[in-house]
Backbone as a ProteinNet text record, in pm:
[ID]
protein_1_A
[PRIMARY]
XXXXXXXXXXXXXXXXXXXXXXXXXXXXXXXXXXXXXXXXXXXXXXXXXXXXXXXXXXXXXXXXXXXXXXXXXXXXXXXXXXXXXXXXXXXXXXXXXXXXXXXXXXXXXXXXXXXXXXXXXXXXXXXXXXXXXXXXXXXXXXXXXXXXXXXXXXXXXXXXXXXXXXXXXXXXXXXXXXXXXXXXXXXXXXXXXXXXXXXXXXXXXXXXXXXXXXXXXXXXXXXXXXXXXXXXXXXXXXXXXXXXXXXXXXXXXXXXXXXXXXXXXXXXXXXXXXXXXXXXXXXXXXXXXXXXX
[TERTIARY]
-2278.4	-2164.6	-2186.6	-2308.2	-2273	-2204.8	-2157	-2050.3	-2160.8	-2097.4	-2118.5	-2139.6	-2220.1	-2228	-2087.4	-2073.5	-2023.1	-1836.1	-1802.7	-1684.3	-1637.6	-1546	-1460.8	-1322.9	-1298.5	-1230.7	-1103.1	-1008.7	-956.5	-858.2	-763.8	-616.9	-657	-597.2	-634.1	-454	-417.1	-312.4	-368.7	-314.7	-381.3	-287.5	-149.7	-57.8	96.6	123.1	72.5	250.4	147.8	248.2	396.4	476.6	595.9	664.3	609.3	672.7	715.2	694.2	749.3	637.9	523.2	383.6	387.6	444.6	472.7	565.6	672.2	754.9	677	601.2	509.8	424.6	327.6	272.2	289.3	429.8	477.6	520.5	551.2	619.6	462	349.7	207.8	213.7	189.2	119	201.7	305.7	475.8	361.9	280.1	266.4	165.9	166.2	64	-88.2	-99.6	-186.8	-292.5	-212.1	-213.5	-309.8	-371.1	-405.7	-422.9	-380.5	-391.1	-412.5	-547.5	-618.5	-558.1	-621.3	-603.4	-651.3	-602.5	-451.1	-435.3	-318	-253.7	-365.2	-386	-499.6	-608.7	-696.6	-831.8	-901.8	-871	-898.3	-1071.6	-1090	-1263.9	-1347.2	-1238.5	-1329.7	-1270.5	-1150.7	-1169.6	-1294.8	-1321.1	-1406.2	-1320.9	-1195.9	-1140.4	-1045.7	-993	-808.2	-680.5	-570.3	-461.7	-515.7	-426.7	-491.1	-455.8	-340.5	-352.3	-447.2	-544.2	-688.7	-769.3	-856.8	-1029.4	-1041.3	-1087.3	-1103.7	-1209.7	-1315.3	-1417.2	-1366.9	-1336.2	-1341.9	-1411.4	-1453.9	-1572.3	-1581	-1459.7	-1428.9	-1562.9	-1523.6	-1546.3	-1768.6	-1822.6	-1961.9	-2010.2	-1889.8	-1946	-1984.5	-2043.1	-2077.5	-2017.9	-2043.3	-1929.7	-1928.5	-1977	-1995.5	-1854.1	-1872.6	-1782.1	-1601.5	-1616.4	-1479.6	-1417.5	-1530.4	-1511.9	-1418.3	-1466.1	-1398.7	-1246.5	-1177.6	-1077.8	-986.4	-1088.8	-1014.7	-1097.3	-1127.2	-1182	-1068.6	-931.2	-821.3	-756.8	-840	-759	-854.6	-823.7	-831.2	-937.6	-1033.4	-1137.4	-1122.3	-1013.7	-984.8	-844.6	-817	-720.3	-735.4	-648.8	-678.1	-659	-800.4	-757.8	-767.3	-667.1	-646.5	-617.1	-561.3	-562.4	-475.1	-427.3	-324	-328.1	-448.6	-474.8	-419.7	-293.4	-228	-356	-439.7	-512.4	-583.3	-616.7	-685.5	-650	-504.4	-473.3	-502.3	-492.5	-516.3	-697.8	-746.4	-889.5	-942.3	-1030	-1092.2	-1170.1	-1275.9	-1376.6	-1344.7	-1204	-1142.9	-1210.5	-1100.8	-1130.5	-1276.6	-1351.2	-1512	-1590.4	-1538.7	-1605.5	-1533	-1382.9	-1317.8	-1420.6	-1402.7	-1464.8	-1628.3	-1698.2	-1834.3	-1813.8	-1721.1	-1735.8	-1669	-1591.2	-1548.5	-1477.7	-1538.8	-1480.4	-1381.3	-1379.9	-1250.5	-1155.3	-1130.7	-1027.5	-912.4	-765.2	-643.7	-594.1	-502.6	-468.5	-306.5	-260.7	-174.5	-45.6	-10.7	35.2	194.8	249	373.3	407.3	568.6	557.6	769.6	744.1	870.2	883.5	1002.1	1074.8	997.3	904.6	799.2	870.2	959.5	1043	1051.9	1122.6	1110	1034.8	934.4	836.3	746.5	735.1	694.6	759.5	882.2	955.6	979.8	968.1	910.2	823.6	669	591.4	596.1	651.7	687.7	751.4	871	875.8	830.5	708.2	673.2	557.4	537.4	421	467	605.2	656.2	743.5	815.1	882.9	826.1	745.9	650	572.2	448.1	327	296.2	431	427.8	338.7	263.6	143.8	169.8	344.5	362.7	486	490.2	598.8	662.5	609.5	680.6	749.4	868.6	981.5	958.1	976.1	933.4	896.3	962	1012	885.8	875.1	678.5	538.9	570.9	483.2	452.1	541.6	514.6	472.4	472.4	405.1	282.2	212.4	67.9	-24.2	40.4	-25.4	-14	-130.8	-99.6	-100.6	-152	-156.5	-24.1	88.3	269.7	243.8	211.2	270.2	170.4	66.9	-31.1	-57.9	-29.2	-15.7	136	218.9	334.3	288.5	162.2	95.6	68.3	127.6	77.9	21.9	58.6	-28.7	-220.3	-231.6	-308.7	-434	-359.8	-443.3	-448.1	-344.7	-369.7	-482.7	-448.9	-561.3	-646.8	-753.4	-887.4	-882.5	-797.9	-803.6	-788	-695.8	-694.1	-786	-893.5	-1016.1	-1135	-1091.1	-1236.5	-1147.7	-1055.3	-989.3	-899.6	-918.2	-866.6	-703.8	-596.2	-470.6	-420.2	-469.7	-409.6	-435	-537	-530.4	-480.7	-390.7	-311.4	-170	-133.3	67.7	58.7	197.8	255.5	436.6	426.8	594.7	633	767.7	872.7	963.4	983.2	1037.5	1180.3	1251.9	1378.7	1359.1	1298.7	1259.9	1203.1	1160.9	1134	1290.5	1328.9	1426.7	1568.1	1595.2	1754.7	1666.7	1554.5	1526.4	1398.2	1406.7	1312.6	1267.8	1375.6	1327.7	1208.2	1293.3	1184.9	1102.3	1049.6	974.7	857.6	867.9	768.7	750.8	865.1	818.8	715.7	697.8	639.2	475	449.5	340.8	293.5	345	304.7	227.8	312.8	279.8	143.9	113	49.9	-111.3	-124.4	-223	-263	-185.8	-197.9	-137.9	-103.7	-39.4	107.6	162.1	263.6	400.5	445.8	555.2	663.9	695	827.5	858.6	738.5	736.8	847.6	927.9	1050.3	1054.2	993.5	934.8	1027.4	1036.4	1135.6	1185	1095.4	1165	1180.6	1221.4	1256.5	1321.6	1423.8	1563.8	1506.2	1418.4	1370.5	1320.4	1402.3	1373.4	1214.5	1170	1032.4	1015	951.5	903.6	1014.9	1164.7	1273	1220.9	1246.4	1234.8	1296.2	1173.5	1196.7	1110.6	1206.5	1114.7	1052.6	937.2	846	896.3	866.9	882.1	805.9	686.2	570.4	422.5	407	281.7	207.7	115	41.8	52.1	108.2	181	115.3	161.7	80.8	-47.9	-86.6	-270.6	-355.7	-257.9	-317.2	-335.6	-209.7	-186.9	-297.7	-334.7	-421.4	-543.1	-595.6	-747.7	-763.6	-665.2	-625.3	-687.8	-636.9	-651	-809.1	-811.6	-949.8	-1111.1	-1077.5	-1183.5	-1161.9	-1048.5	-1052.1	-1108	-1091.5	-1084.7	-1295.9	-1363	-1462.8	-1549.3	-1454.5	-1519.6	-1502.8	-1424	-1411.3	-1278.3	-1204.8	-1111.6	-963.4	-992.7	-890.9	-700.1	-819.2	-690.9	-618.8	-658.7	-560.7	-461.1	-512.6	-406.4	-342.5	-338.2	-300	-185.2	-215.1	-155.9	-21.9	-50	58.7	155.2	107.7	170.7	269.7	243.3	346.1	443.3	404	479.8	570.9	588.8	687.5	626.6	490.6	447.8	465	415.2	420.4	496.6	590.7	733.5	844.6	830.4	877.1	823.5	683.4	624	716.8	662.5	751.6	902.9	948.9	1138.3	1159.9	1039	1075.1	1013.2	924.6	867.5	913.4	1022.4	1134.8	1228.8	1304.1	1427.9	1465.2	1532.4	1598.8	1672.1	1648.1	1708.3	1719.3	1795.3	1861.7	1833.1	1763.4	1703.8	1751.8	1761.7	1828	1751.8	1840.4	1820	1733.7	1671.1	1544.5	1639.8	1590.3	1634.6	1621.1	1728.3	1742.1	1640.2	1607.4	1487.2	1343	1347.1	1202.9	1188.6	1321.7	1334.4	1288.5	1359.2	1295.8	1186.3	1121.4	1002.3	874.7	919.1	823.5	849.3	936	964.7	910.4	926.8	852.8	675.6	678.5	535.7	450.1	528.1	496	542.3	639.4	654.6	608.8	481.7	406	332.8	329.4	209.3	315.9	448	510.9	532.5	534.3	580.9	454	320.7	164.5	202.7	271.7	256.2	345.3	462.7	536.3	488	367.6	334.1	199.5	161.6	60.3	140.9	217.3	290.7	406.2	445.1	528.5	670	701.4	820.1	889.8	1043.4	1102.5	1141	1056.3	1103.9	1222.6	1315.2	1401.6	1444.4	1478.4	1556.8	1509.3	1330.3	1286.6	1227.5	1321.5	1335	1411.7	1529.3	1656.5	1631.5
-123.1	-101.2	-179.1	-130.8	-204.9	-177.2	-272.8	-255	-145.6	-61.4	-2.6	-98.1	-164.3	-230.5	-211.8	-89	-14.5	-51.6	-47.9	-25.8	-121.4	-239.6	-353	-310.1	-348.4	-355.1	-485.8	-453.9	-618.6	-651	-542.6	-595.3	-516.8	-540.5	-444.9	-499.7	-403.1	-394.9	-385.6	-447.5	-440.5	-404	-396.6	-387.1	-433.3	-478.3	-359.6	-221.6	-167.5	1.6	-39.5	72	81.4	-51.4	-112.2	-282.8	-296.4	-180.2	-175.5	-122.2	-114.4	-104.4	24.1	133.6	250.4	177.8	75.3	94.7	-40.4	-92.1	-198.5	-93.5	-35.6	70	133.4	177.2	214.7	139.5	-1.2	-47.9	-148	-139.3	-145.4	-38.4	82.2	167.8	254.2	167.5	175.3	92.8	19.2	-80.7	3.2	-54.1	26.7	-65.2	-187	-254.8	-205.3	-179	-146.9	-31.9	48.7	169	195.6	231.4	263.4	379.4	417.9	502.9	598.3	711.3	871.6	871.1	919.2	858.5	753.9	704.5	572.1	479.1	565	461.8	551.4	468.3	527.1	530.2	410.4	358.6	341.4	277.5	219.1	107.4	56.7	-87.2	-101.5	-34.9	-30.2	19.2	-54.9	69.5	185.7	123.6	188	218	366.3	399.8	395	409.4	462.4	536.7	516.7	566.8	738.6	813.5	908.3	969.4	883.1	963.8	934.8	1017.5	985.2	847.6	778.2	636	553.7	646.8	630.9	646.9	540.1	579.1	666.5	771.8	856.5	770.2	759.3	667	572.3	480.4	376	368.7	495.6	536.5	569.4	582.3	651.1	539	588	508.2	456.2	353.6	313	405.8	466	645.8	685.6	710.5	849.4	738.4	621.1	525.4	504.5	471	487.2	571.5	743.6	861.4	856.6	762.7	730.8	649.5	663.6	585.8	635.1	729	781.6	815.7	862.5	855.6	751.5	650.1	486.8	480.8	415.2	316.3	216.8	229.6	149.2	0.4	-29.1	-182.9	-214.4	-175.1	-157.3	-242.1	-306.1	-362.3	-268.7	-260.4	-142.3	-205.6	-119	-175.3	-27.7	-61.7	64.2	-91	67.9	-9.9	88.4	40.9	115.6	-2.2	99.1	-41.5	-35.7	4.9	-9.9	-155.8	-196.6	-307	-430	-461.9	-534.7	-527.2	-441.5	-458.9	-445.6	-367.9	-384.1	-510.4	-551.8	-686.9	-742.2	-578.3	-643.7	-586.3	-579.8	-518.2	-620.3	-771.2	-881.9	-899.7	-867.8	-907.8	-842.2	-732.5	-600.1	-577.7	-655.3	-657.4	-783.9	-842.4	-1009.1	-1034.1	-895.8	-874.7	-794.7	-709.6	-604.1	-723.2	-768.1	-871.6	-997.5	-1109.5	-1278.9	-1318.4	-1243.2	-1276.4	-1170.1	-1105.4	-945.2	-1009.9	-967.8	-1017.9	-946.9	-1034	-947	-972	-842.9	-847.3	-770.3	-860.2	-767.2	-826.8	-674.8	-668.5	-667.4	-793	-795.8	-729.6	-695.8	-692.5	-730.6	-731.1	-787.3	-734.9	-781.5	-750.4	-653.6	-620.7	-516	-393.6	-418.5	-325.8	-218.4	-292.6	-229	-136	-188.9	-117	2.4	39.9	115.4	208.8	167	290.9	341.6	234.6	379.1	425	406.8	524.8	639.1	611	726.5	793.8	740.1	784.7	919.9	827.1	906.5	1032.5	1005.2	1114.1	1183.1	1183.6	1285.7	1366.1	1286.8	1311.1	1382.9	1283.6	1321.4	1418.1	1401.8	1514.1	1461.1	1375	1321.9	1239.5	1218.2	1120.9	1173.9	1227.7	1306.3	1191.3	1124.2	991.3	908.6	862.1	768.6	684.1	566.3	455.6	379	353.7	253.7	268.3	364.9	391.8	398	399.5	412.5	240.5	161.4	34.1	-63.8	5.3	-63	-28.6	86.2	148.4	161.9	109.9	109	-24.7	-71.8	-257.5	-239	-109.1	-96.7	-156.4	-79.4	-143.2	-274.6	-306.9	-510.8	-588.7	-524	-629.1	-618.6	-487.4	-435.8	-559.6	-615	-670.9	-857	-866.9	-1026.3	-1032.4	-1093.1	-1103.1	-1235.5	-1307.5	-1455.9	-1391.4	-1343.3	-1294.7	-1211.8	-1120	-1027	-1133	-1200.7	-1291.6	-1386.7	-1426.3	-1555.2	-1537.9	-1381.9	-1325.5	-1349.7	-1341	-1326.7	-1464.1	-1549.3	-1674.6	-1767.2	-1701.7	-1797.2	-1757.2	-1604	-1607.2	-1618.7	-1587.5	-1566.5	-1726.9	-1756.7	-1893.7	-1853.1	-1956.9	-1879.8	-1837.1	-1893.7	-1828.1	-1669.9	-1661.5	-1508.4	-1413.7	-1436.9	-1380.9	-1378.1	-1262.4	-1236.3	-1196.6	-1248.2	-1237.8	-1192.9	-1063.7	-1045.9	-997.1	-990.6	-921.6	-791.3	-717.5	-595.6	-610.8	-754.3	-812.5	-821.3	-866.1	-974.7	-808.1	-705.7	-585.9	-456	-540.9	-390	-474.2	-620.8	-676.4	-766.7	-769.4	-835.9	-749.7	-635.7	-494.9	-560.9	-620.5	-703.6	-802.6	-922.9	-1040.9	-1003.8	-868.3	-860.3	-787.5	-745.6	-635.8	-800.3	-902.3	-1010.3	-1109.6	-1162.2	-1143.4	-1084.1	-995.8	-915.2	-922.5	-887.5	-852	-1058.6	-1111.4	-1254.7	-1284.5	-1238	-1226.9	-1203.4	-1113	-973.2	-1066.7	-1088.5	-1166.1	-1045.1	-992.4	-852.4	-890.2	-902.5	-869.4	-889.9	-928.3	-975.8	-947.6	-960.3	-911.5	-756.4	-711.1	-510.1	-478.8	-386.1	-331	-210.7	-209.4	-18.3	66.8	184.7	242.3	310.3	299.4	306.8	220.1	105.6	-6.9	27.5	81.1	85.1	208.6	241	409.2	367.9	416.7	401.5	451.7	422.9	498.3	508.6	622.6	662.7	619	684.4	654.4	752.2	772.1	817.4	952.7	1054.4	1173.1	1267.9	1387	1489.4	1596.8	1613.9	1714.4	1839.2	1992.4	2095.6	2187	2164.8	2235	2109.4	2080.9	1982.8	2020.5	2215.7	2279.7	2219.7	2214.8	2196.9	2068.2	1968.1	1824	1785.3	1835.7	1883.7	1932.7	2052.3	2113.5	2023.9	1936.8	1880.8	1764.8	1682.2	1598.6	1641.8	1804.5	1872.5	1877.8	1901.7	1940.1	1837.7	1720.2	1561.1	1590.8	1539.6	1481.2	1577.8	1697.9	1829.2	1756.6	1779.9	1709.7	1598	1520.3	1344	1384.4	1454.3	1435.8	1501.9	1596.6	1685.3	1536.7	1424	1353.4	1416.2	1467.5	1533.8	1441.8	1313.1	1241.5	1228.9	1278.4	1282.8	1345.7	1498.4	1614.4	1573.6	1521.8	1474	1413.7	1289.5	1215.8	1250.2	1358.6	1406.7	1500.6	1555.5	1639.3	1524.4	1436.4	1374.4	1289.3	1224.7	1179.7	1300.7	1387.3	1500.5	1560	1503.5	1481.9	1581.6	1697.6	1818.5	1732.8	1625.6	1594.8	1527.3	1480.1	1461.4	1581.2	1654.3	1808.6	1820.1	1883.5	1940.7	1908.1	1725.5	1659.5	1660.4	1701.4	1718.1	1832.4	1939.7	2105.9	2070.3	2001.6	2025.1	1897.5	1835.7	1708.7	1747	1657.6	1665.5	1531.6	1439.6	1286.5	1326.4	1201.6	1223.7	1064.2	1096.9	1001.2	1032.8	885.7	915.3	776.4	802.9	672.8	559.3	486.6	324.7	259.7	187.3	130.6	41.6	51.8	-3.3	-144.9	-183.8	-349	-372.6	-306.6	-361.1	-401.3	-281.3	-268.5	-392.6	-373	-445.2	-592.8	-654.4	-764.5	-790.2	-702.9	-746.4	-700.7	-635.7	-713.5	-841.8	-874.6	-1049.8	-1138.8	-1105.1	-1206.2	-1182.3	-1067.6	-1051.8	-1115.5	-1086.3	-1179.8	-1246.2	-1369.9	-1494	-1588.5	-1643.7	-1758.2	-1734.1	-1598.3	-1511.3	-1578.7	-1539.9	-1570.3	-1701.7	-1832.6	-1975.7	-1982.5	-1960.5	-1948.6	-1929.9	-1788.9	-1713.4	-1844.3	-1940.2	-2005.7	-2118.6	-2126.1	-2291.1	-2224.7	-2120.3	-2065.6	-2078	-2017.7	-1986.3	-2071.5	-2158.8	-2285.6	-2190	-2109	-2003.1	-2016	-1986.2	-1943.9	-1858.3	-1830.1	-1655.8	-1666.3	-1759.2	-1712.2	-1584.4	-1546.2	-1415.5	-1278.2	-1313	-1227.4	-1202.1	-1335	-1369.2	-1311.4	-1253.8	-1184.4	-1110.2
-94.6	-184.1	-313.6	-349.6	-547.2	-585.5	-668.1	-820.2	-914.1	-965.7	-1092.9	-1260.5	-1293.7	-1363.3	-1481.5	-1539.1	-1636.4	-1582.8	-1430.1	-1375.6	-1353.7	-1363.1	-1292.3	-1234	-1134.1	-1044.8	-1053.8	-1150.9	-1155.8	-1069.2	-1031.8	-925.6	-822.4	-630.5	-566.8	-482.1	-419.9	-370.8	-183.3	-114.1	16.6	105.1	68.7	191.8	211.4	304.6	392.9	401	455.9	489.4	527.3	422.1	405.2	367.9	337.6	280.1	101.2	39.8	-93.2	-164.5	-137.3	-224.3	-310	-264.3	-355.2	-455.9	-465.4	-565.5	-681.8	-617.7	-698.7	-763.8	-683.4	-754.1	-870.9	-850.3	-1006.6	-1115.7	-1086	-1173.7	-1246.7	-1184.6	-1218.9	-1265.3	-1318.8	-1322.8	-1478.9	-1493.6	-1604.1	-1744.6	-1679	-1803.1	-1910.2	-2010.2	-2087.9	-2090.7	-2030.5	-2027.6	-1922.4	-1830.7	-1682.1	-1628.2	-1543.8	-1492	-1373.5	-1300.2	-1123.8	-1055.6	-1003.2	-983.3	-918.5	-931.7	-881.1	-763.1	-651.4	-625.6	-589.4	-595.4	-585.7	-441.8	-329.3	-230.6	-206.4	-242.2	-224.4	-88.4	-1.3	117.1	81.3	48.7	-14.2	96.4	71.7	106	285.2	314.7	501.2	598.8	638.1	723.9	848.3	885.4	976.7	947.4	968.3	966.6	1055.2	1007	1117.1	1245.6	1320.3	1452	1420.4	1323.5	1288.5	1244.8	1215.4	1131.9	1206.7	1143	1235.1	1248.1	1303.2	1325.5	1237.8	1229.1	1079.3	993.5	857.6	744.5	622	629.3	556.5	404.5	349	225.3	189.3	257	268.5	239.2	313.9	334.2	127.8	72.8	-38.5	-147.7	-288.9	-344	-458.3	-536.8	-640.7	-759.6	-772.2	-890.4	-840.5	-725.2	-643.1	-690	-612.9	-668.9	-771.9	-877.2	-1020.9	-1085.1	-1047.7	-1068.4	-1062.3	-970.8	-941.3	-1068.1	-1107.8	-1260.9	-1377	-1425.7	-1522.5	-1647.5	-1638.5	-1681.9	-1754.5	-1722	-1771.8	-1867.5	-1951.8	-2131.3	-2053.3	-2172.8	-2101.1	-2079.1	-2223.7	-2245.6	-2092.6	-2023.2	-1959	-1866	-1768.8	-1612.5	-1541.2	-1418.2	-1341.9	-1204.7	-1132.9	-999.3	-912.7	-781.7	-671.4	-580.2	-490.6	-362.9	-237.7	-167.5	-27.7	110.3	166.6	264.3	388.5	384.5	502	451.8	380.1	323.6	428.2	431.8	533.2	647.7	704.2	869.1	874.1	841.6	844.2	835.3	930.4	952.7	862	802.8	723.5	568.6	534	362	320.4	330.8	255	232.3	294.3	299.6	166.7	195.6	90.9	-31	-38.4	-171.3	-231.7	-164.1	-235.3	-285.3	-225.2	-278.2	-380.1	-400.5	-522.5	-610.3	-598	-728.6	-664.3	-707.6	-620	-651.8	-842.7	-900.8	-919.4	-840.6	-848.5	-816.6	-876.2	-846.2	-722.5	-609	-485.9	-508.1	-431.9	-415.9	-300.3	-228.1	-79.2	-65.1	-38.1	34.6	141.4	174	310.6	386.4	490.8	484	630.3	672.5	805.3	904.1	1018.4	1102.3	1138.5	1212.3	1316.8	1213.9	1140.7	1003.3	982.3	935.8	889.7	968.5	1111.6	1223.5	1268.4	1254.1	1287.9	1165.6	1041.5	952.4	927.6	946.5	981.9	1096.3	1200.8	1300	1241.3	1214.4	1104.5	1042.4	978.6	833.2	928.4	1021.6	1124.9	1193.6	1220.6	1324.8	1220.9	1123	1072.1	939.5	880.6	710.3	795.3	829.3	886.1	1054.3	1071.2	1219.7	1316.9	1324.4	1413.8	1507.3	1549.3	1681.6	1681.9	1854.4	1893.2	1996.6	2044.2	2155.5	2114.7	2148.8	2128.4	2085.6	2016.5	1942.3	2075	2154.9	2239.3	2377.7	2350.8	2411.1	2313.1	2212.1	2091.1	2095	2058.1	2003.4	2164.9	2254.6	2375.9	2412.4	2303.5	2367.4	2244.5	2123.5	2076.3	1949	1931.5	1904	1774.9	1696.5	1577.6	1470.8	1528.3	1516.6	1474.6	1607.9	1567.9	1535.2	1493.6	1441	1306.9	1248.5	1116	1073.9	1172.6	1125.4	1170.7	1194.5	1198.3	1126	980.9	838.1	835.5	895.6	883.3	888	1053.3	1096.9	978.7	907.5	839.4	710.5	665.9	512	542.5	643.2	663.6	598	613.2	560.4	424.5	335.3	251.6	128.5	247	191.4	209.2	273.8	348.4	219.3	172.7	76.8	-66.8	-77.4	-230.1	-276.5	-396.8	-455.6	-394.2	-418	-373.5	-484.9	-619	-762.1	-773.9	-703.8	-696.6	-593.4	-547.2	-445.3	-481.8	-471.5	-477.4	-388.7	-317.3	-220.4	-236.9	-218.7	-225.8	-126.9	-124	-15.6	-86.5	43.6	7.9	-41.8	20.5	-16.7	-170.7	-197.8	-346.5	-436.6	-404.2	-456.1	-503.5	-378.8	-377.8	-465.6	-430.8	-480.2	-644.6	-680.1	-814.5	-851.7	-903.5	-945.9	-1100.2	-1173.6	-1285.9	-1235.2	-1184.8	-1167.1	-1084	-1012.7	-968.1	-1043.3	-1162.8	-1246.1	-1351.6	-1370.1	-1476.1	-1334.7	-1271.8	-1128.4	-1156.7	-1120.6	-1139.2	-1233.4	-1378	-1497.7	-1538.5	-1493	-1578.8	-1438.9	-1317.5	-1246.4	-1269.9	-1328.9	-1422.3	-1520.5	-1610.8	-1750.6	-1846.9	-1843.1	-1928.8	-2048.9	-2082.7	-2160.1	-2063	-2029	-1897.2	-1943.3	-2080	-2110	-2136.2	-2088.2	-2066.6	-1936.4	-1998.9	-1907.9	-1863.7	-1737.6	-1737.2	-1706	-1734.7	-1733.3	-1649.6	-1508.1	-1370.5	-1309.7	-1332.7	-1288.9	-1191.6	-1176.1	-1108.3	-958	-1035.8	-891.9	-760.4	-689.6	-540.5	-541.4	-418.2	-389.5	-244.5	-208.8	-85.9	30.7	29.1	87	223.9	329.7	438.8	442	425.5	423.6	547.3	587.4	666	610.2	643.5	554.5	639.4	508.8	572	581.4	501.1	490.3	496.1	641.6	576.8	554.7	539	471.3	295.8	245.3	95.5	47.1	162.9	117.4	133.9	240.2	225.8	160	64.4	-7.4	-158.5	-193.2	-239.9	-272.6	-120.6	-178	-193.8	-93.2	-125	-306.2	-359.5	-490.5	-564.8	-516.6	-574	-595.1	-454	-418.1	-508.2	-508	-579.7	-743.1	-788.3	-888.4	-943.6	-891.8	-926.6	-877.5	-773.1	-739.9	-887.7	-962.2	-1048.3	-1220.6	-1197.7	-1299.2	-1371.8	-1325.2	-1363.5	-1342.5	-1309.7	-1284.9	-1370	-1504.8	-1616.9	-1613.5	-1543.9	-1550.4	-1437.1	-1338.6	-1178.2	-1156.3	-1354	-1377.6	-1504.4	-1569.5	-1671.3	-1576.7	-1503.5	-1362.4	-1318	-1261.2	-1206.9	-1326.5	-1424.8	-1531.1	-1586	-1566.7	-1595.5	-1511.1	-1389.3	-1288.2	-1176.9	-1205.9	-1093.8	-948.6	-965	-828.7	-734.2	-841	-785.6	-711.6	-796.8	-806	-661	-667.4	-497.5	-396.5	-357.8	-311.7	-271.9	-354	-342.3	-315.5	-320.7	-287.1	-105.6	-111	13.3	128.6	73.8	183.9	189.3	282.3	218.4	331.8	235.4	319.8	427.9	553.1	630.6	725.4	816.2	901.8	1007.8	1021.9	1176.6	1278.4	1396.7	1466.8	1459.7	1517.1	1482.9	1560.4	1554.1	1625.7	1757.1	1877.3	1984.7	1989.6	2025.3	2012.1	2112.9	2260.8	2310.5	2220.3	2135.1	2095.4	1983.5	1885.4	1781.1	1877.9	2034	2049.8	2082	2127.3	2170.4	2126.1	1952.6	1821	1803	1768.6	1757.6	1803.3	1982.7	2033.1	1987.6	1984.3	1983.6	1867.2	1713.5	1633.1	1630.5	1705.3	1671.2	1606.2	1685.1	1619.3	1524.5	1496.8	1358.8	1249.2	1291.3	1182.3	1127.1	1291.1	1162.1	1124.6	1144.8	1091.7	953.4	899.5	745.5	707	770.5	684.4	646.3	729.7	720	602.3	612.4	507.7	359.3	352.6	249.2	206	277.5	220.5	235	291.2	290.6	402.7	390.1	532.4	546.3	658.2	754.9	839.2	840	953.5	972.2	843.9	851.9	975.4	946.1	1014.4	1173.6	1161.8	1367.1	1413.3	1381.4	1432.3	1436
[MASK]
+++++++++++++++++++++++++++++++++++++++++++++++++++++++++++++++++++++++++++++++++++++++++++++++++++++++++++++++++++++++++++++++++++++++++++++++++++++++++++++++++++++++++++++++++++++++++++++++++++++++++++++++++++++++++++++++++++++++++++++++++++++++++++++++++++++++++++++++++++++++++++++++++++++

């Protein structure tokens, strides 16, 4: 995996899933300093995926030409970054971020262990159609759930090879109730212009929706991917500011309400990350109580 002499790699977003990273994403991607690749996760530097996908990363095999492409659209003078949540849980991300660049800025979202586990169940079983079993048997067979929610666990990697000045660390609390101090946050993070006020500040992102055509969204990212492989990144990038792919999206969801995570299950994530968690507090100088209950 060489670097492309010509290409730098300066911010990378690692994680993890459903913890706010789509709405950071954008409020990165708002700046004019800023540029964040086609599409938003590349999955590069994992070698392994969701248990929804092939278990090989094909990504990951290709070369830094093919990655590059992913940002061909951005201002050359620009900071460019990407936010693939697999980065976190993968064992050997940190390894292969930190050879392509020692000094790349990181940055990972975290939200309430129980939480977060139980929306991508969601995200898996009602978006993605790919898990038809009850949560409450899902999160006992498969460790992916609660270890994707051991953030001590997966940061460690990262705090073992990366200075800590180069690491952000936010919460989905601190994303969703301070959307300001969280883009002045980031931006003074980067080194960028901090007093930039983007103009979706206020926009929800990636709220919990059921898909109705997942033909539509496949086609959608085949679309991407042919493109962005042809260097065509600008046009996928020029669609999407233009709202096409928002649009798709809202023709092809529609929000919904789905039941509440079982107080069994909700406890016995908890226990399960317990001690992961006073680990992240004694890492991070922070208190998690909140996210013991």
């Amino acid at each position: 995996m060489a670097q492309q002499p010509s290409f730098q790699l300066d911010f990378v977003g690692i994680g993890a899933p459903k913890a706010g990273t789509t709405q950071v994403a954008n409020i990165l991607a708002a700046h004019p300093q800023l540029c964040l690749s086609e599409p938003k996760e590349i999955h590069y530097f994992n070698e392994a995926s969701a248990y929804i996908h092939p278990k090989t990363n094909k990504n990951h095999s290709k070369d830094t030409t093919w990655y590059a492409k992913h940002f061909a659209h951005c201002a050359v003078d620009s900071l460019k970054g990407e936010f693939s949540t697999g980065y976190m849980y993968c064992e050997q991300a940190a390894k292969h971020i930190h050879t392509f660049n020692p000094k790349i800025k990181v940055i990972a979202c975290l939200r309430h262990p129980a939480e977060r586990a139980y929306s991508q169940y969601v995200m898996f079983r009602y978006y993605f159609k790919k898990e038809n079993r009850p949560f409450d048997e899902v999160v006992q067979t498969q460790s992916e759930f609660i270890d994707k929610s051991k953030y001590y666990q997966q940061l460690k990697r990262y705090f073992d090879l990366f200075d800590r000045s180069q690491i952000l660390i936010l919460t989905l609390d601190e994303i969703k109730q301070s959307p300001r101090d969280t883009a002045h946050k980031l931006y003074h993070f980067l080194g960028v212009d901090a007093t930039f006020i983007p103009p979706n500040i206020l926009e929800r992102a990636n709220a919990a929706k059921a898909i109705k055509l997942p033909f539509v969204s496949w086609a959608m990212g085949v679309f991407s991917s042919v493109m962005v492989s042809l260097g065509l990144s600008k046009v996928v990038n020029y669609l999407k500011e233009k709202g096409l792919k928002k649009w798709v999206i809202r023709m092809n969801s529609q929000q919904m309400d789905y039941p509440p995570m079982s107080a069994a299950s909700r406890a016995y994530i908890l226990d399960q990350v317990q001690a992961d968690t006073e680990q992240l507090e004694q890492l991070l100088g922070s208190d998690f109580s909140h996210w013991k209950v």
